[in-house]
C-alpha positions in Angstrom: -50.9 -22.2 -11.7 -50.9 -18.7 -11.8 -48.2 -16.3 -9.8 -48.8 -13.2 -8.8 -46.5 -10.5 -9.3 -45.5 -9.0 -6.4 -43.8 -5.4 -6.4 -40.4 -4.8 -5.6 -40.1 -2.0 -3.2 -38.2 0.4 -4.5 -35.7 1.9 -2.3 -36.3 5.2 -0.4 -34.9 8.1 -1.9 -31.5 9.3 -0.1 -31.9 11.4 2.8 -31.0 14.9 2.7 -28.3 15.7 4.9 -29.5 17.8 7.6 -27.4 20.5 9.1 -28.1 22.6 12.2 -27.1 25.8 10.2 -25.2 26.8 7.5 -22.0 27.8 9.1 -21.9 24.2 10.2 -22.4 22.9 6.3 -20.0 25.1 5.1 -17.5 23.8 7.7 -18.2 20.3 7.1 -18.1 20.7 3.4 -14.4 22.3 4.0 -13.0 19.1 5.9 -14.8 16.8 3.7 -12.9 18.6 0.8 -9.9 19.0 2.7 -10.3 14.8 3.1 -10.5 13.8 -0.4 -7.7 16.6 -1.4 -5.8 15.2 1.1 -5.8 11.6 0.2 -4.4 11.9 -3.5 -1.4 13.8 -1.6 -0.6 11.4 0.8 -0.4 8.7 -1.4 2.1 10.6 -3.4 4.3 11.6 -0.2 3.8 7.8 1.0 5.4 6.7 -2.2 8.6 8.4 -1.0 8.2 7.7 3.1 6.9 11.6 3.8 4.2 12.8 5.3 2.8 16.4 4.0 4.1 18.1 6.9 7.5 17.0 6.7 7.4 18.2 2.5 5.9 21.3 4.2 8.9 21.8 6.3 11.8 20.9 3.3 9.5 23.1 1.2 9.7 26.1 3.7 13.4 25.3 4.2 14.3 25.3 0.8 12.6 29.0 0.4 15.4 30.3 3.2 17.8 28.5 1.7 20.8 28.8 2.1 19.8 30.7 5.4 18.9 28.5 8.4 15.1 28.9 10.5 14.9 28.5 14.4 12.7 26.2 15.5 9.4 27.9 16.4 9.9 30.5 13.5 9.7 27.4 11.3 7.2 25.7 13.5 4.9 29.1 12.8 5.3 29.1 9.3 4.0 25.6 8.7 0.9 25.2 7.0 -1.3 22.8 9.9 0.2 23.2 13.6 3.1 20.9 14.7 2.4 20.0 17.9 5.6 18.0 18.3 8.0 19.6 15.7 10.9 18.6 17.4 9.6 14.9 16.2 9.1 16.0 13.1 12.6 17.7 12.7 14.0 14.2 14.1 12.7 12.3 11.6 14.1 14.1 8.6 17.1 14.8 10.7 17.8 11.0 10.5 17.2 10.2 6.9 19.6 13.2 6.4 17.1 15.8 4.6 17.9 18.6 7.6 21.3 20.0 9.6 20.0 21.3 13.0 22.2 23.5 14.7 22.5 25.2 18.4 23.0 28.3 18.8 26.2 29.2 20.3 25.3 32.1 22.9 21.6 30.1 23.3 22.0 26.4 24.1 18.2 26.3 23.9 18.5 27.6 20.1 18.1 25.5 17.3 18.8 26.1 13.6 17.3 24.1 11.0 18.4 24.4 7.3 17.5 21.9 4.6 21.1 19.4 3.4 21.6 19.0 -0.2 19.9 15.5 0.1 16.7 17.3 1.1 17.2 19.8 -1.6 17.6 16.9 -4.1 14.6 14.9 -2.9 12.2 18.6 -3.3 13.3 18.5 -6.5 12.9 14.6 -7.5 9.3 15.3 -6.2 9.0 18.6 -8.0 6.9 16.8 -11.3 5.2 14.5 -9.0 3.6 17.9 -6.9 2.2 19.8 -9.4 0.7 16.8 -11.0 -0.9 16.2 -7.7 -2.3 19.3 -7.3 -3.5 19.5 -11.1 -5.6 16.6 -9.7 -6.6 17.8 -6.8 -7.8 21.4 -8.3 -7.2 20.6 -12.2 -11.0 21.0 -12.9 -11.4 24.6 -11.6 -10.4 27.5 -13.5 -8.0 30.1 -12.8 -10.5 32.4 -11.8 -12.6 30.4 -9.9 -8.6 29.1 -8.4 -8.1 33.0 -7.4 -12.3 33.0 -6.0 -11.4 29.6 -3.8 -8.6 31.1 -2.6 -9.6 34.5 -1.6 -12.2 33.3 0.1 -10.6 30.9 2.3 -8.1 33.7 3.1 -11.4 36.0 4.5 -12.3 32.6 6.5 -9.5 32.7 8.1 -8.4 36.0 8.8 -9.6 36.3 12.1 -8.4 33.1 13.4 -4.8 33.8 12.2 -1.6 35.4 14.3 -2.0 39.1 13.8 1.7 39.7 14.2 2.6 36.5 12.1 -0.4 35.8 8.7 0.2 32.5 7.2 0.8 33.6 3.2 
């Protein structure tokens, strides 16, 4: 009894992803690098019940510090947009990482300035950061780190608050 060999197909060669123009590949290779540099960061800020833009927030505090923000200057300074940052302020208000404050001739006013339990969980994640980013970016130089970030300023630029850049 004789069997006959019968080919395996072999399997198609991947597609090429198509993309309506280049702008658009650039963009979607920006949030797909955005998504995998993101990841490694929130699973270090979940380790300690923190989201990225709360560290943003105790990060910008602690820069002012000992000085307090208002609200929307902070809110303008963070790295994404906050649509609800007076969540956001309530959250680390209540695990005791902020002191909000209202102003006393403006009611409406509110101060924000990092407690010395926030300043003491920056620097307990301090280490833990860098490392983070040495992951995210270790692999590039610093040259090609000063290329990347130069040209995601230009990108940028005329999408950004003329009165307020984001640095």
């Amino acid at each position: 009894m004789y069997f006959r060999r019968v080919p395996v197909a072999a399997a198609p060669p991947p597609r090429r992803i198509r993309f309506d123009s280049l702008h658009q590949e650039a963009f979607l290779n920006l949030w797909r690098t955005y998504d995998r540099l993101r990841m490694l960061e929130d699973e270090l800020f979940a380790g300690f019940s923190l989201t990225a833009q709360q560290y943003n927030t105790l990060r910008l505090l602690r820069a002012v510090h000992p000085a307090k923000l208002p609200t929307l200057a902070l809110a303008g300074r963070l790295v994404s947009r906050a649509p609800d940052i007076t969540r956001l302020l309530d959250r680390l208000h209540e695990r005791g990482l902020i002191v909000r404050e209202r102003h006393e001739q403006n009611r409406r006013t509110v101060q924000v300035q990092i407690s010395d339990q926030g300043l003491a969980l920056l620097k307990t994640l301090g280490e833990a950061v860098r490392a983070c980013h040495r992951r995210q970016l270790g692999h590039l130089s610093a040259e090609e780190l000063q290329q990347l970030t130069a040209l995601l300023k230009k990108a940028r630029a005329p999408h950004e608050p003329v009165h307020r850049p984001w640095q």
